[in-house]
N, C-alpha and C positions, 0 to 999 in steps of 0.2 A: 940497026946501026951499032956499030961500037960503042961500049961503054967510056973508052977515051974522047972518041968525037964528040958525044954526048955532056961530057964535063967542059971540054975545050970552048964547046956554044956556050956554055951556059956561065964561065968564066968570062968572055967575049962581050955578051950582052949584058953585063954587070957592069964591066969595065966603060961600058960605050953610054948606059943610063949616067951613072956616074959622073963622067965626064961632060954630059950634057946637059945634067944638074949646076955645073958648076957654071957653064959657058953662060947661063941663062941668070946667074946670080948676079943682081946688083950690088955695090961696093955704097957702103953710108959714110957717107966723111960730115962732121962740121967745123966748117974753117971760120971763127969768129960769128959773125951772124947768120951764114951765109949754111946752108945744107947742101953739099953735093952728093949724088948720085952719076956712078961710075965716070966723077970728074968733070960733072958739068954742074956748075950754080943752077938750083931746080928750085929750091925753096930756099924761105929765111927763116932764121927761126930768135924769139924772143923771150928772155923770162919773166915772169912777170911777178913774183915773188917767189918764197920760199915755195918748192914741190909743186911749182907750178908754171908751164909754157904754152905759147901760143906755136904752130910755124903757120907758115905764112905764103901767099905765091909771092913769084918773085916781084910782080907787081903790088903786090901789099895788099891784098883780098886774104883777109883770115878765113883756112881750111880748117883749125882744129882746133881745139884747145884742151890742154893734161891738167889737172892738177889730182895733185894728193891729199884724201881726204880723210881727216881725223876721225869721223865716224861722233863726236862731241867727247871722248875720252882720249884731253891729251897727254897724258901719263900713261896711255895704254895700247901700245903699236898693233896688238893683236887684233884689234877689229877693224885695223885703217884699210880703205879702199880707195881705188879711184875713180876717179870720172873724167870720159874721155867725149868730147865733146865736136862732133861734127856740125860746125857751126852755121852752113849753107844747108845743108839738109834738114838742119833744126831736129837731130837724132844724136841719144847717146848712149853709152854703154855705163853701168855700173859695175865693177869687178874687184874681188880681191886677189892682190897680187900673187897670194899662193895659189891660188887657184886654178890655175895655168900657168902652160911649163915658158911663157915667155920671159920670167926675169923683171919683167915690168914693176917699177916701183923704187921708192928711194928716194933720198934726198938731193943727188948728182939730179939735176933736168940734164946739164949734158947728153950725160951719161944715157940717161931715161930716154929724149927726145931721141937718141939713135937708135937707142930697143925699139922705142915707138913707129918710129919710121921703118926700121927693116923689119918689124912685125907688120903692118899695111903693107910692105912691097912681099913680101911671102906670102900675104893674104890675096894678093891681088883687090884690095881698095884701092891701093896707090899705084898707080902706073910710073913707069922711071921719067916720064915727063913732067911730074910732078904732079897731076891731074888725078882727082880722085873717081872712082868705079862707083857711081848710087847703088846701081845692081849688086853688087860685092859690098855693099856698107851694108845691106840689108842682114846678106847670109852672116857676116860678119858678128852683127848686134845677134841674130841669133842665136850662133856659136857662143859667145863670149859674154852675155851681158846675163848679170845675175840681179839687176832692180834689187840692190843694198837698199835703199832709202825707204822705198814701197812695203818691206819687209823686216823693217827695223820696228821695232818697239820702243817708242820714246814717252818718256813720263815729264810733263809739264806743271 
């Protein structure tokens, strides 16, 4: 085959992955309480203090809960993690936020609850109906959970 043909495929089949990365992407909006995904009310979502949220089905059945965790040094942001709290499955992750390239973390929940949530729909935990994957929570905690607490050294 030609060396142009060869290029032309191979431009072709980038352009068409691409593009069908993108059709397949969900849109995160939160309008007040409310969580839409590609513009339909799917979850609610709640803060419940400082660096810290729940969301919610829309029938008010808590799927999750974030907060950000000081690690007991609160003068000292370098060793704070989170905990991400799948609250029907009775499974959670412990993580520090550098630690992955998601962004996760911070004082905005807004903000945070949207990384949160298009982190789960990337991951496929969260389907765009709002419904969560058990199967996918699993691979999930294992990809992601680094048991901070388990492997902390506390002196009392």
């Amino acid at each position: 085959m030609p060396e142009n043909f060869k290029m032309k495929s191979l431009i072709l089949t980038v352009i068409f992955m691409v593009t069908c990365t993108f059709m397949y992407a969900e849109t995160v909006e939160l309008n007040g309480n409310l969580i839409k995904i590609d513009g339909k009310d799917v979850l609610k979502f709640e803060k419940n203090k400082i660096a810290s949220f729940s969301i919610y089905t829309i029938d008010g059945e808590e799927l999750l809960m974030y907060r950000l965790h000081d690690n007991e040094t609160p003068g000292d942001g370098n060793d704070d993690y989170y905990v991400l709290n799948f609250i029907l499955e009775k499974k959670k992750i412990e993580a520090i936020p550098a630690a992955n390239t998601t962004g996760i973390g911070g004082m905005n929940v807004k903000k945070t609850s949207e990384k949160v949530v298009n982190w789960l729909l990337r991951e496929k935990v969260l389907n765009a109906d709002g419904t969560l994957n058990a199967d996918r929570i699993d691979i999930f905690i294992s990809k992601y959970d680094e048991n901070i607490r388990d492997r902390t050294f506390r002196i009392r």
